[in-house]
Structure formats: C-alpha cells, structure tokens
N, C-alpha and C positions, 0 to 999 in steps of 0.2 A: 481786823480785816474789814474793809468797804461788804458790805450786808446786799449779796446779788440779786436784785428784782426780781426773778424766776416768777413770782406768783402773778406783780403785773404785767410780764412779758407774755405770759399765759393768757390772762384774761382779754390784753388788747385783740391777742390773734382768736380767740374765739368770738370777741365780739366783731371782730372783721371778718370774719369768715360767716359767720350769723349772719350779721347784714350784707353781704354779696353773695353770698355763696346761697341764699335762700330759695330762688327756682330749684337748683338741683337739688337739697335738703326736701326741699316739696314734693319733687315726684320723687323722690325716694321714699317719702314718708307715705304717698299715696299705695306704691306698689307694695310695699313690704306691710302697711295696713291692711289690704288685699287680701294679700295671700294670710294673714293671721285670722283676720274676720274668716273670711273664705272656712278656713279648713278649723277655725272652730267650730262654726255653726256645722260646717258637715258632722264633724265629731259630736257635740252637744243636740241636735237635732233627733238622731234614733232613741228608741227605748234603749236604757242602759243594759237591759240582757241582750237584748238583740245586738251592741257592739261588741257588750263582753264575749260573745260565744267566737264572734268573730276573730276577734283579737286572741281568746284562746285556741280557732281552728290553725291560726297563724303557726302560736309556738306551740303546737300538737305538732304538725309537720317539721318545725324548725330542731324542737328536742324532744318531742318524744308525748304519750300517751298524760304521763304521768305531770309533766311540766305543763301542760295546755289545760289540767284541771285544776292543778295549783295556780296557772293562770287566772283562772273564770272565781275560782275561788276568794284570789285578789282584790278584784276588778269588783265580783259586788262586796266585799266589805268596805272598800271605796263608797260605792253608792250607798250603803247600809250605815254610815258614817254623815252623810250629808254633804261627799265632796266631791260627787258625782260631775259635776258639770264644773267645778274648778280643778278639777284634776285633766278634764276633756282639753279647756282653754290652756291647764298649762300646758299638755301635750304638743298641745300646736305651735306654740310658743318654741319650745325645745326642740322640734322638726323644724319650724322658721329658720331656727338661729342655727341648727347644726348643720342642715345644706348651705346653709351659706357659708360656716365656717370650714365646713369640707371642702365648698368649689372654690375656696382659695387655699386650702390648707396642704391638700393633697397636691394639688400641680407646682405649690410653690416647694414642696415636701420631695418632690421626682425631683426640680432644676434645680436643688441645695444638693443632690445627693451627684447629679451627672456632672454639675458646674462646680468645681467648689469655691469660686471667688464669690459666686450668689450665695453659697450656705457662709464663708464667714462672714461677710454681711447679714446675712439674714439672724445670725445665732444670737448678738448681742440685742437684736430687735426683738426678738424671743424672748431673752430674758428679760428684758425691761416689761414686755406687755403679761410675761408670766405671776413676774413680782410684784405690779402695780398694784393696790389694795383695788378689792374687785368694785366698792363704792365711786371710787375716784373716775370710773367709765361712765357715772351716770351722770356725774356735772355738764361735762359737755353733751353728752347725749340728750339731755332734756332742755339746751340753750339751742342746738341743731334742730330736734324731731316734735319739742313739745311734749308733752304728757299724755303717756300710758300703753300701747305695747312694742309701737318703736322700737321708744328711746330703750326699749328692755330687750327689744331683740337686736338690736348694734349693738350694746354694752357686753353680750351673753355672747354676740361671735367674736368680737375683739379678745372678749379672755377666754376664748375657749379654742383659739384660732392654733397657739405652740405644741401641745399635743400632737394635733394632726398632721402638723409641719414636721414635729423632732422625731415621730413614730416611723413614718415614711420613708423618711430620708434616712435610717435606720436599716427599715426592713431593706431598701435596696441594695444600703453598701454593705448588706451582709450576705448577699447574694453570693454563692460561689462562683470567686472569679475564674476559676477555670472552666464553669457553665457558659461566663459571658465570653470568653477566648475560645472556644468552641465554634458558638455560634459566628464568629465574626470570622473565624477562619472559612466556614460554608460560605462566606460575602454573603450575610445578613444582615440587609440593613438596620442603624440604628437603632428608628422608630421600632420595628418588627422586635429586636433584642428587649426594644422596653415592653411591650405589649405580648411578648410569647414567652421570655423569660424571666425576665428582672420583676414585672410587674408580679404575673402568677405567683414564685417563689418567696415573694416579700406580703403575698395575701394576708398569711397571718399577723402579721408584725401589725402592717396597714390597718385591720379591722381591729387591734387591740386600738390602735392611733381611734379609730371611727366610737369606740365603746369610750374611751375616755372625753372625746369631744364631747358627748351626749349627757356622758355622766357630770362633767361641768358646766355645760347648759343651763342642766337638770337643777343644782345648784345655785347658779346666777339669775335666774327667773327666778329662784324665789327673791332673792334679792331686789330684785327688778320691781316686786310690788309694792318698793317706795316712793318709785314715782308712778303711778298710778297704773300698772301692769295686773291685768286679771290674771284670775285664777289662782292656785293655792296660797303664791308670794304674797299676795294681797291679805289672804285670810291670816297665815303666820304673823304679818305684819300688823293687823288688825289685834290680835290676842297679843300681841308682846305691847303694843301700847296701851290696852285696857287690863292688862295684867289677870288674863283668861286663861288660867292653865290648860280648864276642860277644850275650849276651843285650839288652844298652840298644841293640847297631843292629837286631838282628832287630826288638824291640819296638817299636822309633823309627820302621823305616820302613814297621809296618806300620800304626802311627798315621798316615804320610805317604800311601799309599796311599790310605788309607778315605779322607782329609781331602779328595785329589786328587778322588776319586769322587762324595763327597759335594757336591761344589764344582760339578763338570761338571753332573751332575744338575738341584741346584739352578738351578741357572745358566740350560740349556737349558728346563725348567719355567715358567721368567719370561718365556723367548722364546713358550714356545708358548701362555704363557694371555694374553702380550699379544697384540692383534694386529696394529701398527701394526709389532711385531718381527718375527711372525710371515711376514707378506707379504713384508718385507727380504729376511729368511733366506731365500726361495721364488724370489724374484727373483734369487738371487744364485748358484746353480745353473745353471750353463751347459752341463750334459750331460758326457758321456765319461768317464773315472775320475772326477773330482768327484762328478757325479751319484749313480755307485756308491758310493761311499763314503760321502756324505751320507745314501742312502736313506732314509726312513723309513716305516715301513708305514703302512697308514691306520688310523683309530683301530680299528675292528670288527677286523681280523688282527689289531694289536698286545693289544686286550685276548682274545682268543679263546687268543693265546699265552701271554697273562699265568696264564691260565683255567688250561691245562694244564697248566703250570710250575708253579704254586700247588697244584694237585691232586698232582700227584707228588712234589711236596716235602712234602706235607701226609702224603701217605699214606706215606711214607719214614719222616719220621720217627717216626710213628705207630709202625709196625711195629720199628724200631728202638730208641723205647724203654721197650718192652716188660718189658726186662729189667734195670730198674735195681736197683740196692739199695736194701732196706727195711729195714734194721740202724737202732737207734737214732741219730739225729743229734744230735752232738757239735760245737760250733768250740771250735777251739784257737788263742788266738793266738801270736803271737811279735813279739819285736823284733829286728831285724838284727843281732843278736849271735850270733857263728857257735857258741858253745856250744848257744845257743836252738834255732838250724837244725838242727842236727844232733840234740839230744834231739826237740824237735817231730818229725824225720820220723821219728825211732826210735816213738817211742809213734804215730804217725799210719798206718807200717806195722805196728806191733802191732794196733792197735785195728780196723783194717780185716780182719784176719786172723781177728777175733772175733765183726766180724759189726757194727761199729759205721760207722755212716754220718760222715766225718772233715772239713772243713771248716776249712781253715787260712786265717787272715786277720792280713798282716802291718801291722802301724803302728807308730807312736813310742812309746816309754815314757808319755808323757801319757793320749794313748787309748786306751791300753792300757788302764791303770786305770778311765779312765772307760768302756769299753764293759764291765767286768768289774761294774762298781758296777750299772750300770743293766742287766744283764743279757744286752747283746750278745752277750759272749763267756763259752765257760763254763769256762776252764780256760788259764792261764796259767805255764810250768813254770822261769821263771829271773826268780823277782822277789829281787833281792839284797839282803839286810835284815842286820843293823839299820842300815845307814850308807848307799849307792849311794840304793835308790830310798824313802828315809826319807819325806821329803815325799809323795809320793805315795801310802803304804802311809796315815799319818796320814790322809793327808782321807779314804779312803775306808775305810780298817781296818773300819767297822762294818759294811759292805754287802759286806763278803769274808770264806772260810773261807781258814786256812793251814792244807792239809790234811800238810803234812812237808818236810825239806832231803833232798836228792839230791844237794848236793855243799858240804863244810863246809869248806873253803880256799880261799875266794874274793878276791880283795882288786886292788886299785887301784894303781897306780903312773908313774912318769913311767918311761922308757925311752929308752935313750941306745944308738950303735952300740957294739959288743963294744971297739973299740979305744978309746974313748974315754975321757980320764983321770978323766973323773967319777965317780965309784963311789957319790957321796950326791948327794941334792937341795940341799943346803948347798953343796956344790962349785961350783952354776951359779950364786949370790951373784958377779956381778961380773963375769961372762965372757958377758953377753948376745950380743956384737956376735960369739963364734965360733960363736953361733946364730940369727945375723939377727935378736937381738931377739926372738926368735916361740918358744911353745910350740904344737903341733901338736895341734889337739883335736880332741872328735867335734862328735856330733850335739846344739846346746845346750842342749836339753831333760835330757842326760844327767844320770843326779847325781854321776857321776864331774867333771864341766866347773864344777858347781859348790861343788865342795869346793876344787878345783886353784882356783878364784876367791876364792873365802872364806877359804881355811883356811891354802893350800898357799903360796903367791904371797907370802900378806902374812907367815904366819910365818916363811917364810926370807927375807924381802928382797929377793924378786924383782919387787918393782917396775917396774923396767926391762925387765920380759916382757912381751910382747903373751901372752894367749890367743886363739889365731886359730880361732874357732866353725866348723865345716866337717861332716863325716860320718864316722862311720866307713869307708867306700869309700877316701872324698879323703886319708884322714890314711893310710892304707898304702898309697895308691898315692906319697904323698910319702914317704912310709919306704922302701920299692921304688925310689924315684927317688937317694935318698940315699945308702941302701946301695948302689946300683948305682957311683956316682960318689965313694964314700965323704967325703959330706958330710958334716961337723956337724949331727944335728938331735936335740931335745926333742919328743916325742910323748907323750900320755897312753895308757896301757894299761894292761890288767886280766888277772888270772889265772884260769879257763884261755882259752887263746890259742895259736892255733898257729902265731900267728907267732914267736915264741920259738925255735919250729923250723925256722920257713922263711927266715928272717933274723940275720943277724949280730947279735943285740943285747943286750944286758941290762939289768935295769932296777933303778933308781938304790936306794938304802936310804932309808928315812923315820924318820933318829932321833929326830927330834920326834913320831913317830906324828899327822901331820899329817891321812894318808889315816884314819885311827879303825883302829880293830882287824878285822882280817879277816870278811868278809862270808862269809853261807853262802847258797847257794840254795835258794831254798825255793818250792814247788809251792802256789799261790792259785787259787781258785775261786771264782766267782758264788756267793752266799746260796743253801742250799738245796742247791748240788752233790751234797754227802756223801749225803741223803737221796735225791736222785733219780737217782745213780750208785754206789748201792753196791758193788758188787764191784770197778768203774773204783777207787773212792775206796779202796780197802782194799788193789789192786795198787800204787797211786800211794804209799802211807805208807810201805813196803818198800822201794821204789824207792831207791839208791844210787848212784853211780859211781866211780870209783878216775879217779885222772890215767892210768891204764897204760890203761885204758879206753875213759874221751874224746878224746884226744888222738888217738888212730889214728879214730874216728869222726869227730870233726871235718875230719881234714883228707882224708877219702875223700868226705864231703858237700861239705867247701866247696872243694876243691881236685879231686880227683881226679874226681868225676863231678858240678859243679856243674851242669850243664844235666839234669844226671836224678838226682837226689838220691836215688829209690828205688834203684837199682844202686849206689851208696855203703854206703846201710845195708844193702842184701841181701849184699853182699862181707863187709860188717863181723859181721852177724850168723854166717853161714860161718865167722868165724874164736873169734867167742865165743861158738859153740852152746848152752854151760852157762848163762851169764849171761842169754839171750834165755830157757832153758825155766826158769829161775828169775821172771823178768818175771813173766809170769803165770800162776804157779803156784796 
C-alpha cells in the first residue's frame, strides 16, 4: 500500500498556521504569560510559613483540624527539601492550565449531556486527545507559543481537557430523570432545571471531573519542563538527564506532596459545595478525638483567617521583594551536556557579578534552536558545528548570529571499557552478541544518534547492532553499571567529557571518518543579540577554553558540587584567577 504523508500533512499546516496565525498565537502568549508570571510571583513572593499557614487555614476549614496540619506539615517539608519556590511556580502552572481546561470542559461537558448529537461528536474527539501520547502536545505548542510556560500550559489543558468533559456529562445524565420531569411539569424552565437541579445533583460527579483535571495538570507540567517550563518539571527533567538520583527524589516527592494536597483539598471542596455530602460528613462525627480532629471552623472564622494570613503574606512578601535585581535580563539556554552546564554557570556567575539579570532554561537540542530562532532564548554557548547539530543550525541558520568557537576539538565517538580488545569501530564487525547486540545511546533528538544510524552502523557492517535511543543520564548510568561488573558494552560519546576521567574507557578510532572531521563549539544567538548586547557580545568572541581548563570545571559542576553548581565554579575560579580577570576584561 501507497505510504500516507500524515507527518508532512502535519508539519505543512503547522507551519502555515505559525506563519499567519502569529498575532493571535502572540496575545495569547502575552495573556496566558500574564496570568502565569502574575500568580507565581504572588505565590513565590511571601515567606514560605506565611503561605503555608495559609494554605493550611484553607484545608483546616475544608476537612477538618487534623488535614490543615498535615497540610502545613507538607508544605514546609517542600520548603525543607529546597523546592519551595518550584513547587509555588508549578502551582501556578496547574491553576493556569486547570481554569482553562475547566472553562471549556465543563460547558462543553453540560451541551454533550442535553445535546447528544454534540456529545457523539464530541466523544471520539475525546478519545483521540485522551490517547495522544502527552509529549506529542508539545511539538506544536512550542512552533505556536515559543519556549517555556505557555507552550506548557496549552499542552497541560489539551490533555487534561476529556476528564472534565466525560465527568460532567456523566454526572448530569445520571440525574434522576423523574427530578427533571418533575420540575418541567411546575413549567420550569430549561436554563433554571440546569442550574437548580441537574447542575446541584451532578456536584459530585462534576468535582471528581474538576479533581482529575488538576491531577493531570499536575502531571503534564512536569512534563512541560522539557521545553523550558519552570518549576518542579524543570528540576525532574534536570536530574533525569545528569542522572541525579538525590535531586529526581527531592524533586519527585515534592511533586508527590503538592498532588497529595492538591487531591485532599479538591476532594473535600466537592463535599462541602454538595450538600447531600455535606450532612453525611456532619452526621458522621461522633464526638471525642474524632470530633477534634475533624473540626472545622464555621465559614465567618475560617474566612476572617484566611483575611489575615492573606494580609501577612501579602505584606511579607511586599516588603521582601523590595530588593530584586534590576541588571539587564538575559536567558541562556543549555542542553544536558555536561560541558554546556558547566560553561552556562561559568558565564551565568560572571554575568550576575556584572550586574546582568541571568535566566537559565534547560531543553532538548530541538528547542533549543527553536526558542533561539523565534526569540525565547537569547544565547546559546555549545552548538557543535559543522557535523553534531548540522540539521538543526540549517533550518534556522537565518534567524541566528554565530557570535565565535570557545572550544575547537570537539568530536564524536563510540567508546568501549579500557580493557577491551576493540581499538577500532571496524573491530565490533561480527562480535555483536559480546555486546548484547546493543549500542548504548543518548537522547534521539541528538545529532550524534543520527550519524552512528546513517553513517556509522551502515559503513562498517554493524547491522546486527541495535541503537538503543535512551538519554544521556541512562547511557552512564549503564556505563557505571558496566564498568562496575566489567561488562562488555558500546556507548556513544563525545569529547570533552569527563567521564573519560571517571571511568575505565576509551574510545574506539574511526578510520573511515564515519563520525566527519572534528566539531568546534561555537557560541549562537537570537537575531539582533550583537546589537542589543554589545559588550556581552565582544566578551563572548574572546572567549576560549583549553581541556586543562574544562575538565577540572566540568567535573567540580557536574560531579563534585552538582546540587549547588555556583560552589563548583566559585572553587574553580579560586584556582584560575587569571583566566576569570581575563573573561571580562
């Protein structure tokens, strides 16, 4: 059978809907950045006890005495954890994306349940956006809104939209129809049947719909901090590509946390705005410790608390942030390339020291490019050219400046343990099965994954290789596993790298110059950069580094103080005081 286009049928209409559809794409992105900026900073602004008490006086009223101190107790192991202020931004995020999903989910959730020619239409539209893998939301979201919480809160209400719609539309057709035959015999009308019976009766149903919207939000934002989405998504995503166990549980469980809270809340909310729930719950109270523990205030105390908890966290964080930086703002991206991490926080504590306001947003090689083109990001410091990220430079080459190379001995290789008799990539011709068959690779977006596919594999006869697509994290935490056990294995890897240093290995020869001739890193910018950052742009052309150099910065950022990367590079600068007052001289 003829092989159906679908993919470039896809691409043409997004990229035709990018280029016209771009005003509206703009204030969308204006407003919906708004209200995220907006109601993070309100949330991140207070003292962390002063929100948490608040957010505990919330679900003291909501469920009970005992719930609102399990609350508070939450809320600062969060902060006690270091993920105080990416837990606030995701927060915001998840509120962003769930009013949105709700103010379409629920009305479109009533007319599937009164209409039903709108609900069989609507069901298989449901299923397709249920089923969709929840990544595939962010392609287009990041070609429309650009890079970072956007493109994270349109991809978080699209999949989180069917919930609210199927929960709804649920609770109403379960409505007893002889409630609604009732009312209509009094000649009541319609709207009134929706709003004094069908609606009320269908509360619970509805608010399980509203607990699950939240809880797959909840979910998708982390997801979301692959294209450049703050808060916890970012930190998760951060530890799974530097393969940081301690940082992926801190971050995991403070996603567990919020979800747990967010869940009770919800949850008790539905009891207390139904009331057929609400009386259960009241009856159900027998006095002595239970009683205590259930408590809840009547509504006039609980809001008169909320009143004053709101005021002092209002005026808290007023007063504290008083004193931010007003230095020019800069974002720098990076890719989980440990050479990256480590120049990124170099220049990010330079440029802070200058007076520049610094903004690091981590994503994939893909988004990269695209938040560079369209102007997300404005400085980009390890794009490896002419071979690694060729593709990528190509599409967008016109909408970037290459402002200089910082390090001209870059290059690409497989890598095998030190004792192993391979010495060339020709060598593993026929010896699959002492390497399970598998070459060990990164992230597949990489351009290193698809040269070892195109170029590497077929010119030497390695057919009989799996390329196994994985992350940079998972392929050295398998190299780690290897060496440890001194297994056979094939891994792809690049120079510089410090694991060369921290592991038994070496890496294999390419007489065929399979991998292309040695890459140099070179320093890319948004359009315009050079003009609206000159002096940045004229330290950045200078810019150099020696392996004697990187290599000890690399592995003080990624190794020796990876939970606080500014104490890596303050050590490293200590030891090459000349090199730093040459920076930016």
């Amino acid at each position: 059978m003829p092989r159906i286009p679908l993919g470039a049928w896809v691409t043409d209409a997004v990229d035709f809907l990018t280029k016209h559809g771009s005003p509206v794409f703009g204030a969308i992105s204006d407003v919906v950045g708004g209200v995220v900026h907006g109601l993070g900073h309100l949330l991140t602004a207070p003292p962390s006890l002063a929100l948490a008490a608040l957010i505990a006086m919330l679900c003291w009223w909501l469920r009970g005495l005992l719930a609102g101190v399990l609350t508070f107790v939450g809320l600062m192991a969060i902060d006690s954890l270091g993920q105080w202020d990416a837990a606030m931004q995701t927060l915001a995020l998840v509120l962003v994306a769930s009013a949105a999903a709700l103010l379409v989910g629920i009305p479109l959730g009533i007319l599937s349940a009164r209409v039903p020619s709108v609900g069989a239409v609507a069901r298989p539209v449901l299923d397709f956006m249920q089923t969709m893998p929840a990544f595939v939301y962010l392609i287009p979201a990041i070609s429309f809104f650009g890079l970072g919480e956007v493109p994270g809160v349109i991809a978080t209400m699209i999949f989180s939209i069917p919930p609210g719609v199927r929960l709804t539309e649920l609770g109403i057709k379960q409505v007893d129809t002889e409630m609604v035959e009732a009312a209509e015999a009094f000649g009541t009308p319609s709207s009134r049947i929706l709003t004094r019976v069908q609606l009320p009766l269908a509360l619970p149903t509805i608010m399980t719909g509203v607990n699950q919207v939240i809880m797959l939000s909840l979910s998708m934002v982390v997801i979301a901090g692959m294209v450049g989405a703050a808060g916890l998504g970012a930190n998760v995503f951060g530890a799974i590509t530097q393969y940081d166990l301690g940082a992926g549980a801190e971050s995991g469980l403070a996603v567990v946390l919020l979800a747990i809270i967010l869940d009770r809340m919800t949850g008790a909310l539905g009891q207390r705005l139904a009331p057929a729930a609400r009386r259960h719950a009241e009856r159900a109270v027998h006095g002595g410790v239970s009683s205590v523990l259930r408590y809840r205030p009547r509504p006039a105390l609980a809001l008169s608390g909320v009143v004053v908890f709101a005021l002092l966290a209002t005026t808290l964080g007023v007063m504290g942030s008083g004193g931010g930086a007003k230095g020019k703002p800069i974002t720098i991206g990076y890719i989980p390339w440990d050479e990256d991490i480590a120049v990124t926080q170099l220049w990010k504590t330079e440029l802070e020291k200058k007076g520049y306001q610094v903004t690091l947003k981590q994503v994939d090689a893909g988004p990269m490019y695209a938040g560079l083109a369209q102007g997300d990001i404005d400085l980009y410091l390890d794009s490896w050219l002419p071979t690694t990220h060729a593709d990528y430079y190509n599409k967008y080459k016109d909408r970037l400046q290459d402002i200089g190379v910082w390090y001209k001995n870059a290059s690409m290789q497989l890598a095998v343990l030190k004792n192993d008799p391979a010495n060339s990539v020709a060598d593993l011709k026929g010896q699959s099965a002492r390497y399970k068959g598998r070459i060990v690779g990164i992230e597949p977006g990489a351009g290193e994954m698809k040269i070892v596919k195109n170029k590497v594999i077929p010119g030497y006869g390695l057919g009989d290789y799996k390329l196994v697509q994985s992350s940079t994290a998972a392929m050295l935490a398998e190299l780690n596993r290897s060496a440890q056990t001194n297994q056979p294995i094939v891994v792809t890897l690049w120079k510089p790298h410090w694991a060369y240093t921290k592991f038994p290995i070496k890496p294999l020869a390419d007489p065929q110059k399979a991998f292309g001739a040695p890459d140099q890193a070179h320093i890319l910018s948004r359009a315009g950069f050079v003009k609206d950052f000159p002096e940045l742009s004229g330290w950045l052309k200078k810019f150099q580094m020696s392996d004697a150099e990187l290599f000890p910065l690399e592995d003080l950022v990624i190794n020796k103080y990876k939970d606080a990367p500014a104490k890596g590079v303050a050590e490293w600068e200590k030891q090459h005081a000349g090199f730093v007052k040459r920076l930016t001289a």
